[in-house]
N, C-alpha and C positions, 0 to 999 in steps of 0.2 A: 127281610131281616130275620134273622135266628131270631129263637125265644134266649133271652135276656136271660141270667142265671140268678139265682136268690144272693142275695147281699144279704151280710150281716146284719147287726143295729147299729153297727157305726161306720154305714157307707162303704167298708169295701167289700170286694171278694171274699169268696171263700177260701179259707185255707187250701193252696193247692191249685189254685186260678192262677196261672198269670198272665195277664194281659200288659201290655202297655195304655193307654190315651187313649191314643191314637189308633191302633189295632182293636179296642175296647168301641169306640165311634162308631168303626169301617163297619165292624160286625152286629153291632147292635143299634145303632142310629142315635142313641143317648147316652150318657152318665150322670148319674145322681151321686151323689160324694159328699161325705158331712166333711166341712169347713176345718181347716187347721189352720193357725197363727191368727194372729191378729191385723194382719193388713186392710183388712175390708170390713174392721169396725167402722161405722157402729149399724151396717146393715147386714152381716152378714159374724156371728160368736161362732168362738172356735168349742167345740163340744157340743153343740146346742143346735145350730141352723145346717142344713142341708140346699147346697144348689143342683141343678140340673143343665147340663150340657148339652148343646149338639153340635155336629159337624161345622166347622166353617163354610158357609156359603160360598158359591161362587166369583159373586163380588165383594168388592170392597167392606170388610167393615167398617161401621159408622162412630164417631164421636157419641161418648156414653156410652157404648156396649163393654158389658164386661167379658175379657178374653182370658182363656186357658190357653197359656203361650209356654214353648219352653224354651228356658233359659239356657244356655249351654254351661256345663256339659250336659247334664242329665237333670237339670233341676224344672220343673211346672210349678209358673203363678199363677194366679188367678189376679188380675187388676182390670184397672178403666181405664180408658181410650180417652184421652183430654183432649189429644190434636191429632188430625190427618194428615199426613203429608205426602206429597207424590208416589216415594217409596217406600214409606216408612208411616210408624206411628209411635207418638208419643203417649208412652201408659204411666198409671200413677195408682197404686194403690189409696182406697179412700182414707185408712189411718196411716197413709206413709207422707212424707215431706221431699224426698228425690224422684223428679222424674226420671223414666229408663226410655233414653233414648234409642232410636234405630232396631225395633221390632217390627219385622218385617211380616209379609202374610205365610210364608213359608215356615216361620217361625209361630204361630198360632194355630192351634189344634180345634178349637172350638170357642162359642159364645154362647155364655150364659143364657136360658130362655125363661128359665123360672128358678125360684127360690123358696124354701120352707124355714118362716121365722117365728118362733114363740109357737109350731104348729101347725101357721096356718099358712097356704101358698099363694103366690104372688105370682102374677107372669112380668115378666118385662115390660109389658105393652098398657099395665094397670096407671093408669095417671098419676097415682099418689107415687109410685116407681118412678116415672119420667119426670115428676117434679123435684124429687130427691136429688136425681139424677143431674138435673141441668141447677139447682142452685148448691147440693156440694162442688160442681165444677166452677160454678162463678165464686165461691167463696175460696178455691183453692187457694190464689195468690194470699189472700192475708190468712189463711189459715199455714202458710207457712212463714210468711212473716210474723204471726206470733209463736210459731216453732221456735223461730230462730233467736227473736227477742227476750224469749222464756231460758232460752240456753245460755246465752248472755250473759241472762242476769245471774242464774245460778252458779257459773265459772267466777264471776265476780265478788259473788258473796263467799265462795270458799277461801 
């Protein structure tokens, strides 16, 4: 691996870098990138926390990994993996209510391996992470059923 270039304080390049992902990956085996939007509250604030990337493995990814995928045309998310499916995977951002169906592995650039929240770092592999993990996805279903209940009610009150 080349030596990795200096990033700013707010995760990217430097003026005059350009990399892609994907070409950023190949050449440096990581990326660190502070957080934009709010999709992956409440583990992961936009301004504030920083995740770290690496290449897509070989195999399969797994259920609960979070993946840097890109959306076509040109757009890269950062969501969870809720379900497997032969060819395909079902992702869902942890603050979002629609999953996105039919992301493929072609379409996934990397998976999350660690994170920087309030500071301090976390790997993926930390238990208090795989517990988050496995009961924000069993609470997905009613957490979007009070999405939708909440929307509901407030088209009704106007």
């Amino acid at each position: 691996m080349n030596e990795r270039p200096q990033t700013s304080e707010a995760g990217f390049l430097p003026e005059g870098e350009v990399h892609s992902y994907e070409s950023y990956l190949a050449q440096y085996g990581s990326l660190t990138y502070r957080n934009k939007g709010v999709s992956m509250l409440p583990l992961l604030k936009e301004g504030r926390d920083l995740f770290t990337v690496e290449p897509r493995p070989e195999a399969r990814c797994r259920k609960y990994d979070v993946v840097l995928y890109r959306r076509p045309p040109d757009q890269y998310v950062l969501h969870r993996i809720i379900r497997v499916r032969d060819r395909d995977y079902v992702i869902l951002g942890d603050n979002c209510v629609n999953r996105e169906y039919g992301v493929t592995d072609d379409d996934i650039v990397g998976v999350m391996t660690s994170f920087v929240r309030k500071g301090r770092t976390y790997s993926v592999e930390d238990w208090r992470y795989r517990l988050y993990s496995r009961v924000l996805c069993a609470l997905q279903p009613l957490r979007i059923l009070l999405y939708r209940v909440k929307r509901f009610v407030r088209k009704r009150l106007k």
